[in-house]
C-alpha positions in Angstrom: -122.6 -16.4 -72.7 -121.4 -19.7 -73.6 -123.1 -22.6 -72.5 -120.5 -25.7 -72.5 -122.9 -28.5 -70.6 -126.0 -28.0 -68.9 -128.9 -30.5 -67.4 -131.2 -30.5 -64.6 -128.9 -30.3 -61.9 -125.9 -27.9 -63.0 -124.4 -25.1 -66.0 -120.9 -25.2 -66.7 -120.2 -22.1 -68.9 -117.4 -19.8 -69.7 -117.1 -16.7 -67.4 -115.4 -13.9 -69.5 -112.8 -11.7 -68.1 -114.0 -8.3 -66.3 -118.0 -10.3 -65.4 -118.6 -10.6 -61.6 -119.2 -14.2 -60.2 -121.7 -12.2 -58.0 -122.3 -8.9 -56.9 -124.8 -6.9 -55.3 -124.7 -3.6 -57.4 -127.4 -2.8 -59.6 -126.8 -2.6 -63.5 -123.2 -4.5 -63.0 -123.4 -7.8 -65.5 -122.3 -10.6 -63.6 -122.3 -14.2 -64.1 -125.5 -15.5 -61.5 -127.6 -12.7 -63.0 -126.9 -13.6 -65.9 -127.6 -17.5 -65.9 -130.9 -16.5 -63.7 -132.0 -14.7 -66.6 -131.3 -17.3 -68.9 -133.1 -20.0 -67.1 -136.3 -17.5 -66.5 -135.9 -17.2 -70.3 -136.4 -20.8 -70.9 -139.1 -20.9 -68.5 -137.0 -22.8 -65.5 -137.4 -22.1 -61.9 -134.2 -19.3 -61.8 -132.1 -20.9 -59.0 -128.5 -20.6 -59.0 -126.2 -21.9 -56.7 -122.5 -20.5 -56.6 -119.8 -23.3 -55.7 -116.9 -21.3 -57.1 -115.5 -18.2 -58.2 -113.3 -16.6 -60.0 -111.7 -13.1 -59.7 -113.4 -10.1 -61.9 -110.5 -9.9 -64.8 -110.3 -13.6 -65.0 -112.1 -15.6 -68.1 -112.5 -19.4 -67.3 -114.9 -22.2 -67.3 -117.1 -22.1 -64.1 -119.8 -24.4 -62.8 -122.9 -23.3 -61.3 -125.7 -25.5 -59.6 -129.2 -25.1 -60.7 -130.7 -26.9 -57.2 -130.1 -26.6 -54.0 -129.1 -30.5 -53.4 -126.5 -30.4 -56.5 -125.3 -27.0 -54.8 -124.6 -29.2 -51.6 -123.2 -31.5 -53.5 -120.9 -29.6 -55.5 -119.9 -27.6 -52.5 -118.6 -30.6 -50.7 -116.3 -31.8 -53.8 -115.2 -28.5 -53.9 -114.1 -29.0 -50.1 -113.1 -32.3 -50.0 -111.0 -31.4 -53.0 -111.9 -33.5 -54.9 -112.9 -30.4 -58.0 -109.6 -29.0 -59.3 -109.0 -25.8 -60.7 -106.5 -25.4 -63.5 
């Protein structure tokens, strides 16, 4: 998984093609399993808030919240459109 910014409030990382944004079947890699596991790794409360997806085949850079209140807030700019996808 790589890691392109990360502080306390969010993860921006690159989702490859064929990985889930989410999904509820066991033993299926997807991306907020993943990034939980990562943040129980480095000893971090293993929150992680979904703003956006992207389909299964697609790669891309995704961002992820690691709080409830930047999950809110991200949510919103992703409403108000004020988050673009390219």
């Amino acid at each position: 998984m790589n890691i392109l910014y990360e502080d306390e409030a969010i993860i921006v990382c690159e989702k490859e093609a064929g990985v889930a944004t989410q999904t509820k079947q066991f033993g299926q890699k997807d991306m907020e399993s993943l990034l939980k596991n990562y943040l129980v790794m480095k000893g971090e409360r293993p929150y992680i808030g979904i703003v956006h997806r992207l389909d299964q085949p697609v790669s891309g850079v995704m961002v992820f919240a690691k709080t409830s209140k930047a999950a809110s807030r991200l949510s919103e700019q992703v409403r108000d459109k004020k988050m673009h996808k390219k």
